[in-house]
ZADO-1210 file (C-alpha; in nm, 4 decimals, padded with zeros to 6 digits):
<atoms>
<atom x="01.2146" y="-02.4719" z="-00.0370" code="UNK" pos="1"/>
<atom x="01.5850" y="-02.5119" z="-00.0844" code="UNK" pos="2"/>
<atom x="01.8284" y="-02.2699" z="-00.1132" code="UNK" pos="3"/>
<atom x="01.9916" y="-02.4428" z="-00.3996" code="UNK" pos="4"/>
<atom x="01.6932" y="-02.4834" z="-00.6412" code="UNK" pos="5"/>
<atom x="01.5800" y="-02.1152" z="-00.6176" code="UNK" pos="6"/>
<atom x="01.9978" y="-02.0195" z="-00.7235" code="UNK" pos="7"/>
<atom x="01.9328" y="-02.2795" z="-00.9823" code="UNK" pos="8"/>
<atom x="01.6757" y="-02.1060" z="-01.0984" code="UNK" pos="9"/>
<atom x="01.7742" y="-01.7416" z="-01.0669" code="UNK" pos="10"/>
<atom x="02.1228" y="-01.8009" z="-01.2754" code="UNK" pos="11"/>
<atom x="01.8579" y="-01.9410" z="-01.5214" code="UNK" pos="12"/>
<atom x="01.6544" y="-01.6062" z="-01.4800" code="UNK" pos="13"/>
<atom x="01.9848" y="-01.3992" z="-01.5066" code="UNK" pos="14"/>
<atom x="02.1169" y="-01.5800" z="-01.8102" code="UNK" pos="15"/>
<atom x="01.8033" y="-01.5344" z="-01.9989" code="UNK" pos="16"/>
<atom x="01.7966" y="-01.1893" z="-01.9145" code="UNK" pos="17"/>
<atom x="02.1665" y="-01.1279" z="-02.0209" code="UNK" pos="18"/>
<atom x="02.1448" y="-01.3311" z="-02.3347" code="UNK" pos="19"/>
<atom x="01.8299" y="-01.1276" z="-02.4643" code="UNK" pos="20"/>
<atom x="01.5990" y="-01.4486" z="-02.4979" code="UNK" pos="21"/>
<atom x="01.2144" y="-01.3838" z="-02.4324" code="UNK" pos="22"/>
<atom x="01.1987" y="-01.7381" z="-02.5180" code="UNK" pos="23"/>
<atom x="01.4020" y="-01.7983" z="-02.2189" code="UNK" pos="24"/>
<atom x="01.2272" y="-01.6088" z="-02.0134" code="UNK" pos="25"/>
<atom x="00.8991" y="-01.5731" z="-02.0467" code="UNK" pos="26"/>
<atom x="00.8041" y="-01.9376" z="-01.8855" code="UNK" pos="27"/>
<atom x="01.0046" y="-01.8311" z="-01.5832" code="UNK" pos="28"/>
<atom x="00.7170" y="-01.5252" z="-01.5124" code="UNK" pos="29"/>
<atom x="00.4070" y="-01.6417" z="-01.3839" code="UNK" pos="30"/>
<atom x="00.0901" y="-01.5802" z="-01.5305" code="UNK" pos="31"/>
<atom x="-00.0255" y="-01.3948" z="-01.2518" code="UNK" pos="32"/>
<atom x="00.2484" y="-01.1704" z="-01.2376" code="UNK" pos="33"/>
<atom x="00.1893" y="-00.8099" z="-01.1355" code="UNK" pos="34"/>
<atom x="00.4118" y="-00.5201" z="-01.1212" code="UNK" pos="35"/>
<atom x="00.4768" y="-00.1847" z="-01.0323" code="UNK" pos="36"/>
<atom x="00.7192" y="00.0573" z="-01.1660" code="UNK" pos="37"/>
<atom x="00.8123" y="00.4555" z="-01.1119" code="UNK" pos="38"/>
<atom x="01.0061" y="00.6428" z="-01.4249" code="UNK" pos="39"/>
<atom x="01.0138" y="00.9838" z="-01.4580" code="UNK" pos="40"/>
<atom x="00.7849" y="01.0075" z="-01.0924" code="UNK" pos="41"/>
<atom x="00.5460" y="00.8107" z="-01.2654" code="UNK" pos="42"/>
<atom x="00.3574" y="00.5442" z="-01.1519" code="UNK" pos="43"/>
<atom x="00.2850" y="00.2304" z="-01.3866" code="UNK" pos="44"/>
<atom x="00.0924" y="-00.0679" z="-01.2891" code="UNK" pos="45"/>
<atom x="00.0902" y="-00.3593" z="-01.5329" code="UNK" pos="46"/>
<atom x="00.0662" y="-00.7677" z="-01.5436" code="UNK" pos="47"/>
<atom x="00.1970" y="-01.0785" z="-01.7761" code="UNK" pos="48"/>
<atom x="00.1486" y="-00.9482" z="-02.1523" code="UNK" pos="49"/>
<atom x="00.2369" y="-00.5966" z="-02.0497" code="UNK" pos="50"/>
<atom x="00.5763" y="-00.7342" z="-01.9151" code="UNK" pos="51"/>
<atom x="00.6513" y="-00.9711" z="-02.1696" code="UNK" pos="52"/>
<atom x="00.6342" y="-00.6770" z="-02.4598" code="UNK" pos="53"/>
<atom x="00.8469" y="-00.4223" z="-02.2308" code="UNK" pos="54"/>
<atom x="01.1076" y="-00.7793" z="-02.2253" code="UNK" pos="55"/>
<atom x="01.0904" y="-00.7910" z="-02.6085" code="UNK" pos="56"/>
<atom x="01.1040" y="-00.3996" z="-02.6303" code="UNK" pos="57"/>
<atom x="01.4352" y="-00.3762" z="-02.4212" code="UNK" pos="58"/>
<atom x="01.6119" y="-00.7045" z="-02.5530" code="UNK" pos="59"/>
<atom x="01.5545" y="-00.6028" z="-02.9070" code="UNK" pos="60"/>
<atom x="01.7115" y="-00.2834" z="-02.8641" code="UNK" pos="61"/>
<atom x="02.0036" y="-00.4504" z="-02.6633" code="UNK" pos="62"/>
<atom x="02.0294" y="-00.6731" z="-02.9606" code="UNK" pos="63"/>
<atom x="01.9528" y="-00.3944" z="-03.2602" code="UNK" pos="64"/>
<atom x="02.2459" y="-00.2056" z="-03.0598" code="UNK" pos="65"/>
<atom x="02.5233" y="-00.4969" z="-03.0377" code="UNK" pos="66"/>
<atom x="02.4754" y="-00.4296" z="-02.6740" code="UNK" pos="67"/>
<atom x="02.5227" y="-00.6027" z="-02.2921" code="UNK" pos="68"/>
<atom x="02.2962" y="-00.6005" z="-02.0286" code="UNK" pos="69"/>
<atom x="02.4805" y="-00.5673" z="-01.7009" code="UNK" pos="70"/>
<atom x="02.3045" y="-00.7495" z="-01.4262" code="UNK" pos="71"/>
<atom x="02.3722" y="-00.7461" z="-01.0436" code="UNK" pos="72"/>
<atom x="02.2427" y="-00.9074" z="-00.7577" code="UNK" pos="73"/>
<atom x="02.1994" y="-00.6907" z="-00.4567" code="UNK" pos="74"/>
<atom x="02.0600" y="-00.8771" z="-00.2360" code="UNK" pos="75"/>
<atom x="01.8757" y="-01.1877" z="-00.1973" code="UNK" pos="76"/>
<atom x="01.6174" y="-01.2867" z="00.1003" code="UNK" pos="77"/>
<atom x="01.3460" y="-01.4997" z="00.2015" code="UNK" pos="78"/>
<atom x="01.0388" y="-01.3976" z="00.2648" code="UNK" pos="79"/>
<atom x="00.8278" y="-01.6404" z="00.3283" code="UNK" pos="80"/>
<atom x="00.7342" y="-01.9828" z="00.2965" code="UNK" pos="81"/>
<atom x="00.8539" y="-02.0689" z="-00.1063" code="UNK" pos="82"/>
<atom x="00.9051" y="-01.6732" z="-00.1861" code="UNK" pos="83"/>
<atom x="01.1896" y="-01.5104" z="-00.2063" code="UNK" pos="84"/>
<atom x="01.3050" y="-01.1527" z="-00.2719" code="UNK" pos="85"/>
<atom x="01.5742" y="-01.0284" z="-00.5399" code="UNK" pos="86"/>
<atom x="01.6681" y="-00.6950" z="-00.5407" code="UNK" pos="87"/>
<atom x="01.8535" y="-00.6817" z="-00.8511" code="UNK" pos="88"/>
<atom x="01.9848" y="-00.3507" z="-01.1011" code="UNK" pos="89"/>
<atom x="02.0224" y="-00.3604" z="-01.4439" code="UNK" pos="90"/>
<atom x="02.1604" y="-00.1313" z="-01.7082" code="UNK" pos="91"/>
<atom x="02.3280" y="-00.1738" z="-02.0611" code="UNK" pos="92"/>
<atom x="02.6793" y="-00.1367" z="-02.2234" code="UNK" pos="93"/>
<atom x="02.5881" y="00.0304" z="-02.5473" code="UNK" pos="94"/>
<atom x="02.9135" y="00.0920" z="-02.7323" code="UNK" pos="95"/>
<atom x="03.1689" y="00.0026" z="-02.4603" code="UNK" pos="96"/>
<atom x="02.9906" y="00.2699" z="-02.2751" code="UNK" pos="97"/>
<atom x="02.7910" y="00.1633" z="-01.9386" code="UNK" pos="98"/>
<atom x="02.4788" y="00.3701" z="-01.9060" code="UNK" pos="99"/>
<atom x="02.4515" y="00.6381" z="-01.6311" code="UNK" pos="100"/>
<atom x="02.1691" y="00.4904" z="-01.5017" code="UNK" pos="101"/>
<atom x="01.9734" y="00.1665" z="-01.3791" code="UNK" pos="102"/>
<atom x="01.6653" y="00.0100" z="-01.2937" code="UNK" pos="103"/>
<atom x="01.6092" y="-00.1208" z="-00.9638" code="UNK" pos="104"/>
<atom x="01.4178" y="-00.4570" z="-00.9659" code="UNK" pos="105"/>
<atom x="01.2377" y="-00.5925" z="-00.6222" code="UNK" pos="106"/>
<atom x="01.1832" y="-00.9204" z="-00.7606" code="UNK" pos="107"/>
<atom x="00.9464" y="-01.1511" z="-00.5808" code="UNK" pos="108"/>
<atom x="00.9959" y="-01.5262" z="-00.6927" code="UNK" pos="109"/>
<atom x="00.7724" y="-01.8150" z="-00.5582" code="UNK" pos="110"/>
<atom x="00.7672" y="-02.1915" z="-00.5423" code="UNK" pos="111"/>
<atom x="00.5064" y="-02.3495" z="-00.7223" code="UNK" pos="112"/>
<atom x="00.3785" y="-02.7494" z="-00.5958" code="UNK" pos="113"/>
<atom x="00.5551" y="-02.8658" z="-00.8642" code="UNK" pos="114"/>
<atom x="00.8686" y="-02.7256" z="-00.7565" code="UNK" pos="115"/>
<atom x="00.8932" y="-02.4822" z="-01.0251" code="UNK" pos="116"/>
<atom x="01.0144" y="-02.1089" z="-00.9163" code="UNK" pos="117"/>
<atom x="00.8234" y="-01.8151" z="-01.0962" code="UNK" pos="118"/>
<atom x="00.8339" y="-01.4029" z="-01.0765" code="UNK" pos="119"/>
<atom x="00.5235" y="-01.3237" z="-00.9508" code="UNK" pos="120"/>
<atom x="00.6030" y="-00.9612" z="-00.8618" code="UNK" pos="121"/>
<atom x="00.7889" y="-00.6783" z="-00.9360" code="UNK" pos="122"/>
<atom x="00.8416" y="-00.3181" z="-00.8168" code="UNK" pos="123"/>
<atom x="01.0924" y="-00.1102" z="-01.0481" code="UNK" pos="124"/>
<atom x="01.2431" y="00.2179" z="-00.9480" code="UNK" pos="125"/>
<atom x="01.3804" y="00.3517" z="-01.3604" code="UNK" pos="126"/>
<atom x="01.6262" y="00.5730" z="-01.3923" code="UNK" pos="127"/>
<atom x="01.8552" y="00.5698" z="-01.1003" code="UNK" pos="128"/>
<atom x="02.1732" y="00.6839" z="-01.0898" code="UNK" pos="129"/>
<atom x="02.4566" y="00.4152" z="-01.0671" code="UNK" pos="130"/>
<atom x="02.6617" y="00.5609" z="-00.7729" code="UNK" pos="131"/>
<atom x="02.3527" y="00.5578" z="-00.5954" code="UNK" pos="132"/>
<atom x="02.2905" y="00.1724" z="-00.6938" code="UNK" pos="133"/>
<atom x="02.6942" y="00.1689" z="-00.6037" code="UNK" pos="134"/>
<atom x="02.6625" y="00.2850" z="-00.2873" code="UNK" pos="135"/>
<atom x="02.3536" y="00.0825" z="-00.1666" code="UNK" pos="136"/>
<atom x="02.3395" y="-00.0749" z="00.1812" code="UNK" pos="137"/>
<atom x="02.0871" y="-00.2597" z="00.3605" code="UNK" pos="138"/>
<atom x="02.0851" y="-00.1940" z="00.7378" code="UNK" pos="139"/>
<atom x="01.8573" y="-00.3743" z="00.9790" code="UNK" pos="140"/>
<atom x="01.6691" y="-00.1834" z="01.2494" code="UNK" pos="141"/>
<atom x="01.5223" y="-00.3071" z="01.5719" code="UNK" pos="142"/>
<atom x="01.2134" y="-00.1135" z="01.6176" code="UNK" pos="143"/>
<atom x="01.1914" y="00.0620" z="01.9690" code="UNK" pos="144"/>
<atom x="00.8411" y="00.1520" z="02.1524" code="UNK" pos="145"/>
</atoms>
């Protein structure tokens, strides 16, 4: 795995994402793909074709609405051998007007043999507020006995 093929690949992800394209996309998401997302305190488990149509449903409406996705990466780690884990948020500019809220996305990426990276799994927190997205940190602990 190198460093510089998965950021390759995730400005690919990124730009599909920002420019609406399920065309894009959709060959970057792995067939296998399984995800999990809360909204509302509800709990959603779905794979492949049920994340491809919530893609479509949210880019058309970004598109219908003339407006931006706003994408930002939070934090990017390895987490094993060929995976990696992005914890990017997204939200949307509708009418020069930045949304009050965004999803969280714990993106799980692999490596396929063939040297081709793929989302493989997701878990979405909806709905969060930006200044708590804002004021995120990450803080390692050292576990004590």
């Amino acid at each position: 795995m190198t460093i510089e093929s998965f950021n390759k690949f995730l400005d690919e992800f990124l730009n599909s994402w920002r420019n609406s394209s399920i065309t894009d996309l959709s060959p970057l998401i792995s067939k296998d793909y399984q995800a999990r997302e809360i909204s509302n305190g509800k709990i959603e488990d779905f794979g492949y074709e049920e994340s491809i149509q919530g893609w479509e449903q949210g880019f058309n409406f970004v598109i219908e609405h003339q407006a931006k996705w706003e994408l930002s990466e939070i934090q990017v780690s390895p987490l094993r051998e060929k995976e990696v884990l992005a914890i990017l948020s997204a939200t949307i500019i509708l009418q020069d007007k930045r949304l009050t809220t965004s999803n969280l996305f714990f993106n799980t990426f692999k490596e396929n043999d063939n040297g081709e990276w793929k989302l493989i799994r997701s878990y979405i927190e909806a709905g969060v507020p930006n200044e708590n997205i804002n004021n995120m940190s990450f803080i390692n602990r050292i576990a004590q006995n």
